[in-house]
TORLOKE-625751 format. One record per residue (C-alpha): residue number from 0; residue in three letters; x negated, y negated, z. Coordinates in Angstrom, 3 decimals. Each point is the difference from the previous one (the first is absolute). Example, Ala and Ser with C-alpha at 12.3 -4.5 7.8 and 13.67 -1.06 7.14 Angstrom:
residues 2
resi; resn; c1; c2; c3
0; Ala; -12.300; 4.500; 7.800
1; Ser; -1.370; -3.440; -0.660
This chain:
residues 329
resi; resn; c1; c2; c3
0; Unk; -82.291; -120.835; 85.737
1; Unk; 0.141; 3.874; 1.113
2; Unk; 2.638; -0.742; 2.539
3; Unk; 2.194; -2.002; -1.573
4; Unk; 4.003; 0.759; 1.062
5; Unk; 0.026; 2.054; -3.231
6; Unk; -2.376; 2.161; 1.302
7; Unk; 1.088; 0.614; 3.148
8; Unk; 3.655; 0.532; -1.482
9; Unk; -1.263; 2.807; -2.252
10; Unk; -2.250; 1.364; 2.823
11; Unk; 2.821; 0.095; 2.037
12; Unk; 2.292; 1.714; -2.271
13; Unk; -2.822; 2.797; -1.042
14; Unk; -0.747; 0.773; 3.529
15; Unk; 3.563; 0.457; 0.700
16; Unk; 0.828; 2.443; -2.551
17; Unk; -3.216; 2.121; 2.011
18; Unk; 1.155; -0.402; 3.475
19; Unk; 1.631; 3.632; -0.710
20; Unk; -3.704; 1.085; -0.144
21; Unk; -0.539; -0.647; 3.617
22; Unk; 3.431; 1.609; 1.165
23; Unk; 1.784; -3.665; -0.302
24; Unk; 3.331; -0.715; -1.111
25; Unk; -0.436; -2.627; -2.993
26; Unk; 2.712; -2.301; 1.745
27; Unk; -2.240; 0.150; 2.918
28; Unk; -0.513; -3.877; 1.369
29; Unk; -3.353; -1.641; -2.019
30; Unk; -1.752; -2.893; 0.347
31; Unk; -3.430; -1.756; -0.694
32; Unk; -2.181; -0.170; 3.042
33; Unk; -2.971; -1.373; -0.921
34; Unk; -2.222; -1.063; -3.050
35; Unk; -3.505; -0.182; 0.399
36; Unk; -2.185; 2.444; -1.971
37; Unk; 3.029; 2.178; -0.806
38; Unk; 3.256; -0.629; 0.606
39; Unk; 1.449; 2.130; 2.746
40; Unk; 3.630; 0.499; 0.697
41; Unk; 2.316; 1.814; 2.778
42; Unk; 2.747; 2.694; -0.593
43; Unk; 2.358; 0.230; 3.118
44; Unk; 2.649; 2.472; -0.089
45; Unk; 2.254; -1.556; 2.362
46; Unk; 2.204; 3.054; 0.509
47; Unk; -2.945; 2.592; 2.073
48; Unk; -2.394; -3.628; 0.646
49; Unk; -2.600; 1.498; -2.121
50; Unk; -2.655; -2.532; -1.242
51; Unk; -2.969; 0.141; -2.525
52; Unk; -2.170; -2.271; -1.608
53; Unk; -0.770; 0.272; -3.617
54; Unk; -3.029; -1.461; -1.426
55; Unk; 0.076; -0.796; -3.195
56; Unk; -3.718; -0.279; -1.446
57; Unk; -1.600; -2.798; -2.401
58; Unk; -0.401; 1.437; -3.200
59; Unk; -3.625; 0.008; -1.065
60; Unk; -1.858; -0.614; 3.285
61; Unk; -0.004; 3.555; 1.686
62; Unk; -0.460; 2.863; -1.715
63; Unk; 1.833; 3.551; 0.792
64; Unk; -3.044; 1.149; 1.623
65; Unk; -0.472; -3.053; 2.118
66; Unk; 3.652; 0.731; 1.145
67; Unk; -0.502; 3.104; 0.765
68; Unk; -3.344; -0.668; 1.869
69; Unk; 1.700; -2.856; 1.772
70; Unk; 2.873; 2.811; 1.274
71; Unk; -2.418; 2.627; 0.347
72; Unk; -2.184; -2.451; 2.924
73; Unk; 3.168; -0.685; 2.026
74; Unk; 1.182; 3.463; 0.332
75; Unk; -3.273; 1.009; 1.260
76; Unk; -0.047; -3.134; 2.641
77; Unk; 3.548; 1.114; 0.835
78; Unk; -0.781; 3.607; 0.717
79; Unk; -3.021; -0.897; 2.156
80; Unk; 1.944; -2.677; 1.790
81; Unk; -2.298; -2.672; -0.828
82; Unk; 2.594; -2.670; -0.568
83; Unk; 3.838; -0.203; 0.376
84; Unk; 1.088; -0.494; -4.108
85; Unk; 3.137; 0.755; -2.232
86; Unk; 0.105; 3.447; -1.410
87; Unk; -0.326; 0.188; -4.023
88; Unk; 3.675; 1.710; -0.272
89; Unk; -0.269; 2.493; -2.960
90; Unk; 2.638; -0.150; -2.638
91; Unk; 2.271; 3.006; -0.446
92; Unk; -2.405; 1.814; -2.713
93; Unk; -2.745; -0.247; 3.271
94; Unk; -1.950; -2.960; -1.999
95; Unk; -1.438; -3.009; 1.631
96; Unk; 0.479; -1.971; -2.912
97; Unk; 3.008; -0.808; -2.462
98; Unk; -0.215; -1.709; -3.236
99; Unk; 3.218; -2.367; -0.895
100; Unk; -0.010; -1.655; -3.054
101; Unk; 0.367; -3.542; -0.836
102; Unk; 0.174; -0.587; -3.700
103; Unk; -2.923; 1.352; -1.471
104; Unk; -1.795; -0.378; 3.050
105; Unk; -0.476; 2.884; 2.854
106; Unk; -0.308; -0.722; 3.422
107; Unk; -1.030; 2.140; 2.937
108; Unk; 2.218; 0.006; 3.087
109; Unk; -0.824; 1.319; 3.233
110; Unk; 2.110; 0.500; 3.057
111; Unk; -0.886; -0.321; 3.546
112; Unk; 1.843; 0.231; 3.271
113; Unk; 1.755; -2.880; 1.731
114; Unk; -2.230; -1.422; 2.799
115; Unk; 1.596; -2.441; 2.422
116; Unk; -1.358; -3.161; 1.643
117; Unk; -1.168; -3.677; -0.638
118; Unk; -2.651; -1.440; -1.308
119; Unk; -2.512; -1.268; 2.952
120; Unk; 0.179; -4.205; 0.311
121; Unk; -2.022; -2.425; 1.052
122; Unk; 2.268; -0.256; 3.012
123; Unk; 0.298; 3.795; 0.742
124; Unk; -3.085; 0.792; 1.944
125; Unk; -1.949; 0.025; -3.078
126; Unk; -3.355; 0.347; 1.589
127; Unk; 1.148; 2.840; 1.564
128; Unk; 0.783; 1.755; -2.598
129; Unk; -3.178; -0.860; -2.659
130; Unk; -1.807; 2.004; 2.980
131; Unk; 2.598; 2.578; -0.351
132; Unk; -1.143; -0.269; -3.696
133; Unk; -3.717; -0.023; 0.945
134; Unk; 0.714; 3.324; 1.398
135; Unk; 2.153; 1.261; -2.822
136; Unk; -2.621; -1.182; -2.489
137; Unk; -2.435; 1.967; 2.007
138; Unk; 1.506; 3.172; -0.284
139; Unk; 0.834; -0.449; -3.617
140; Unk; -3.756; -0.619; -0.864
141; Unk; -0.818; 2.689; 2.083
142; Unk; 2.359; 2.435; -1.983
143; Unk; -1.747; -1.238; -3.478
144; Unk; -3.148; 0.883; 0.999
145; Unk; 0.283; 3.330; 0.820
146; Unk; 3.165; 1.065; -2.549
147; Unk; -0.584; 2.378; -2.716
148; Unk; 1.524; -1.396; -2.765
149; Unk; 2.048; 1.983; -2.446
150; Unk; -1.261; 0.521; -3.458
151; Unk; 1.212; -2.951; -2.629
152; Unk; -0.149; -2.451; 3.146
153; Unk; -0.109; -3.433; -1.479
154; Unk; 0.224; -3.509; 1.192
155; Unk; -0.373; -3.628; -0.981
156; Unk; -4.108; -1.013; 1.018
157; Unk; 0.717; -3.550; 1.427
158; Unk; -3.419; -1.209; -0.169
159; Unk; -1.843; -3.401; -0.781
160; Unk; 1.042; 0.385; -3.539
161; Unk; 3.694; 1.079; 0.089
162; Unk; 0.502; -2.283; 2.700
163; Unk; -1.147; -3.468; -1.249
164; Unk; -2.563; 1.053; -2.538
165; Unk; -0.123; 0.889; -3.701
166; Unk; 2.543; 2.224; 0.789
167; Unk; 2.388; -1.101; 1.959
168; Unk; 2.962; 2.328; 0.373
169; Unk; 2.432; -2.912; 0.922
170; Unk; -1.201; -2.708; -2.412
171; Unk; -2.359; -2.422; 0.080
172; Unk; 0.154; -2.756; 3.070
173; Unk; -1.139; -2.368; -3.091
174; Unk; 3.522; 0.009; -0.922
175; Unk; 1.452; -0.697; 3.983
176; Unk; 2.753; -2.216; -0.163
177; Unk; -0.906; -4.176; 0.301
178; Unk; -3.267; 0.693; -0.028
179; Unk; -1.920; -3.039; -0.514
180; Unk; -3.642; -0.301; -1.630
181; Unk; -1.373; -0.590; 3.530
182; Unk; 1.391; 2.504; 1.335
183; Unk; -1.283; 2.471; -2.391
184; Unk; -3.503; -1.347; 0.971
185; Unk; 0.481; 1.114; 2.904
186; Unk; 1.397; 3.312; -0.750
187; Unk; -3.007; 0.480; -2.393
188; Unk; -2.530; -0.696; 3.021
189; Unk; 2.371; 2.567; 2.017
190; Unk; 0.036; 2.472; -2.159
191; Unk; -4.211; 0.268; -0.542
192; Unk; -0.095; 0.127; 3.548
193; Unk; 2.878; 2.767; 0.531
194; Unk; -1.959; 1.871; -2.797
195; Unk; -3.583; -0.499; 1.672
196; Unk; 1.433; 0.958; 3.301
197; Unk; 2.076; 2.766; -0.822
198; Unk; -3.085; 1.910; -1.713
199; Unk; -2.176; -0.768; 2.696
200; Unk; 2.745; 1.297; 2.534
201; Unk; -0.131; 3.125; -1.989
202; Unk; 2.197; 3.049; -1.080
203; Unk; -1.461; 2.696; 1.929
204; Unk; 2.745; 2.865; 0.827
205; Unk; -0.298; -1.345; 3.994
206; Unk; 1.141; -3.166; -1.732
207; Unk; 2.699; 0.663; -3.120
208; Unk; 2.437; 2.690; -0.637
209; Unk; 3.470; 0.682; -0.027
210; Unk; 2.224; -2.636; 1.975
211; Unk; 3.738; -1.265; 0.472
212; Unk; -1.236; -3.448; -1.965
213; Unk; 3.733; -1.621; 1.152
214; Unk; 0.283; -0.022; 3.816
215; Unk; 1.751; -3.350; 0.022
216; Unk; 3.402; -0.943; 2.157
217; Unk; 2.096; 0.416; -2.954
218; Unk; -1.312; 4.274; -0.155
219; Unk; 0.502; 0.618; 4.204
220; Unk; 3.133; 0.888; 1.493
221; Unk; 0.856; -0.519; 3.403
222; Unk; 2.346; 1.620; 2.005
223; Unk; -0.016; -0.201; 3.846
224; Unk; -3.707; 0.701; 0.898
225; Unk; -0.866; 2.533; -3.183
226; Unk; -1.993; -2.120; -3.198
227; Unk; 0.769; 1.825; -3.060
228; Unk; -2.128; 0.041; -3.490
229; Unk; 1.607; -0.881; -3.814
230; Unk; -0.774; -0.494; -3.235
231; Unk; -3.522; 1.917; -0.898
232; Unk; 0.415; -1.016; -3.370
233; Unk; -3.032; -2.053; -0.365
234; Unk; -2.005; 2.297; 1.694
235; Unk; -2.876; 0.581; -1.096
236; Unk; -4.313; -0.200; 0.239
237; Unk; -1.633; -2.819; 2.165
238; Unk; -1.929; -0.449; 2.345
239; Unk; 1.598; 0.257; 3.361
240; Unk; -0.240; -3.213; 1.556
241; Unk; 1.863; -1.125; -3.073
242; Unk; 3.326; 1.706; 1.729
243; Unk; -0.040; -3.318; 2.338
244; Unk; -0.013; -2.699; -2.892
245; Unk; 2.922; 2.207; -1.255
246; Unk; 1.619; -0.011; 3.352
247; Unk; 0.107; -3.803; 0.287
248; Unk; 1.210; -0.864; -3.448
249; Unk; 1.418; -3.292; -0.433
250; Unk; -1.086; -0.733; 3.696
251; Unk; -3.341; -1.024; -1.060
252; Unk; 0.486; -3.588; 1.526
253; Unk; 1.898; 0.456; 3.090
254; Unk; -1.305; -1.290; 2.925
255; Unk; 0.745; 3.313; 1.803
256; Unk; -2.718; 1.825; -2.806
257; Unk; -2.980; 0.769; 2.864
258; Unk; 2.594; 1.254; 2.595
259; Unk; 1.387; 2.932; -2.824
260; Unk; -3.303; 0.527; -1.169
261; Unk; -1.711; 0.122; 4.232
262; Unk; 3.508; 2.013; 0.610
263; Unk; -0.606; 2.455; -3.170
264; Unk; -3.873; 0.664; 0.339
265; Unk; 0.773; 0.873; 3.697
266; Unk; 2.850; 2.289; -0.818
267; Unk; -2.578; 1.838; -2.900
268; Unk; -2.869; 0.338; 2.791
269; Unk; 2.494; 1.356; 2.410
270; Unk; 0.211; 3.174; -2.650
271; Unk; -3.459; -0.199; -1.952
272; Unk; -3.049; -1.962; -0.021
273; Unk; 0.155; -3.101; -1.970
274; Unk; -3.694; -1.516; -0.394
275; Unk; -0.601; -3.943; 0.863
276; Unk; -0.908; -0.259; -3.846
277; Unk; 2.960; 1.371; -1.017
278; Unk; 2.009; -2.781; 2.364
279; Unk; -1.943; -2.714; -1.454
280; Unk; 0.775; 1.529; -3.336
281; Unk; 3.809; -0.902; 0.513
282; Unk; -0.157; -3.687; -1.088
283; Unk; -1.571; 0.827; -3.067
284; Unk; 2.890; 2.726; -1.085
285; Unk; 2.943; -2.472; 1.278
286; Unk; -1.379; -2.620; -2.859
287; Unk; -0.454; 2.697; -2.417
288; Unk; 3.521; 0.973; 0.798
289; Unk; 1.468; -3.341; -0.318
290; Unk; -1.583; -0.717; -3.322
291; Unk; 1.123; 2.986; -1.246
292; Unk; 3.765; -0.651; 1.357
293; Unk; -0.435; -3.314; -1.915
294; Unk; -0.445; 1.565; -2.981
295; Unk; 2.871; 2.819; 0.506
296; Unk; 2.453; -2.917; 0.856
297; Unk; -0.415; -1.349; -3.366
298; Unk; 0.261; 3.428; -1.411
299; Unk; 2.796; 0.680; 1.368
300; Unk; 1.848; -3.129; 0.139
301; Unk; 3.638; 1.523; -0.493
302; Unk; -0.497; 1.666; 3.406
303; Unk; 1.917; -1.625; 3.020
304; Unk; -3.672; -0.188; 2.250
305; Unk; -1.642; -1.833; -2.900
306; Unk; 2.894; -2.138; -0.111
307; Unk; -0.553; -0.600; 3.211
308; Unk; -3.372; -0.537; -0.031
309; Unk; 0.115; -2.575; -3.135
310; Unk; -2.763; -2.382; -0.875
311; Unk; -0.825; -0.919; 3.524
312; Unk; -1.704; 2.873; 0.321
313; Unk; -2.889; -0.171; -1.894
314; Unk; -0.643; -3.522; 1.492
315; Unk; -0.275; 1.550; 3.051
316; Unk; -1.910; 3.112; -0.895
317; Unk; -2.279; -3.140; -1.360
318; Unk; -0.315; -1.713; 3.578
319; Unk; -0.785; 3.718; 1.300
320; Unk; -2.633; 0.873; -2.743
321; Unk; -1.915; -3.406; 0.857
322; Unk; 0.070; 0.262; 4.259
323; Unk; -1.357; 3.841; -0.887
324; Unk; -2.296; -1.415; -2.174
325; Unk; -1.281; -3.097; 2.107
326; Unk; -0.024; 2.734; 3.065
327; Unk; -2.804; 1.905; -1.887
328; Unk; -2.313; -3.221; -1.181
């Protein structure tokens, strides 16, 4: 297990020897944050209030280069004012990335600014703000399009493929947690549809290119009336209408699904044209989504969402796979 308490002991105790790097006293206040894909963790220095999060990457699933891509894309939203985001906070040598070392193994470390606010709820005028996000999305997509990338620019493709395919970047959904043989049936007939669809749907440029990929609660902040963005670590190549599925992760089978996605697609059209096709598109990316959450949960089953999340689940991203499926007879 990658996060086991030794692990996040020894992380803890490497990335406090480095807090010098980004102008931090190493008795500076530490503590874990969150696990998910990394494991992130906050450095308050309670004397001056000073606050920064340290992200602490997985070893082996970004490279360097997709790190530096990754910091490279926000910097540019943030200095055309596309979204409100954390700045990358250079370390004292002017680097965006630091190295600690556990053991034998190195880890990458990045530092961002503190942003304030709450995660959005179900009973915080959520509607509200997935048009807010519409709108947000908008501008971000709008930003890709046109943005010259720098030279060395690389990101994850999340595709058919490395989504639930062959290659699946997050495991295989074979693998999902109390999945019964039933269920997989089911899955099977999903997937062959999801894969039939998705080519037909198409990968033009109009369609795919560089998005957020991780626009759920858990990655907006509010505070008073402004929604800020986190966490563009799984950003990456998809096709745009994919940004929605990602927005309503582990949502899939609320009742209040329609109103976020009628409340998102109005907020996008508000800012740029989003096609009918492209709306009826959504349903299709929300089950890709899930069954590629299904498979990440039992991937990553030390993290506290997965946890969460346990073998319920996948009987649930079950029930959703067959109503999609009987809705398309």
């Amino acid at each position: 297990m990658l996060y086991d308490a030794a692990f996040l002991e020894n992380a803890e105790e490497s990335l406090r020897e480095a807090l010098p790097r980004w102008g931090l006293n190493r008795s500076t206040s530490l503590s874990l944050l969150t696990i998910s894909e990394n494991a992130t963790f906050i450095a308050e220095d309670r004397t001056c209030g000073r606050r920064v999060v340290l992200r602490v990457h997985r070893p082996g699933y970004h490279s360097e280069a997709e790190i530096e891509s990754e910091l490279a894309w926000i910097s540019a939203l943030r200095e055309s004012g596309v979204v409100e985001t954390p700045r990358p906070l250079p370390a004292t040598s002017g680097r965006l990335m630091v190295p600690i070392q556990d053991g034998m193994t190195r880890r990458w470390v990045v530092a961002f600014e503190h942003m304030t606010g709450q995660e959005p709820t179900p009973g915080d005028r959520l509607e509200m703000w997935y048009a807010r996000l519409g709108a947000i999305t908008a501008r971000l997509h709008a930003h890709s399009r046109t943005w010259s990338r720098p030279a060395g620019f690389v990101r994850k493709i999340w595709d058919f493929d490395t989504t639930i395919g062959p290659r699946a970047l997050w495991g295989d959904w074979r693998g999902g947690l109390g999945l019964t043989a039933e269920g997989r049936d089911v899955l099977e007939q999903a997937e062959q549809f999801l894969r039939r669809e998705t080519r037909r749907y198409g990968s033009e440029p109009d369609r795919f290119g560089l998005v957020h990929c991780d626009l759920r609660p858990a990655n907006l902040l509010v505070d008073g009336e402004r929604l800020g963005i986190i966490d563009f670590d799984d950003c990456g190549f998809s096709w745009f209408a994919y940004d929605f599925a990602a927005a309503v992760s582990f949502l899939e089978a609320e009742p209040f699904l329609d109103d976020l996605c009628t409340a998102w697609v109005e907020g996008y059209r508000s800012v740029a044209p989003f096609s009918p096709e492209d709306e009826a598109a959504l349903p299709m990316f929300v089950l890709l989504r899930r069954i590629q959450l299904t498979a990440w949960i039992a991937t990553h089953s030390e993290t506290p969402t997965a946890r969460a999340m346990g073998g319920g689940y996948t009987a649930d991203t079950v029930a959703l796979a067959q109503k999609f499926l009987d809705s398309h007879d």
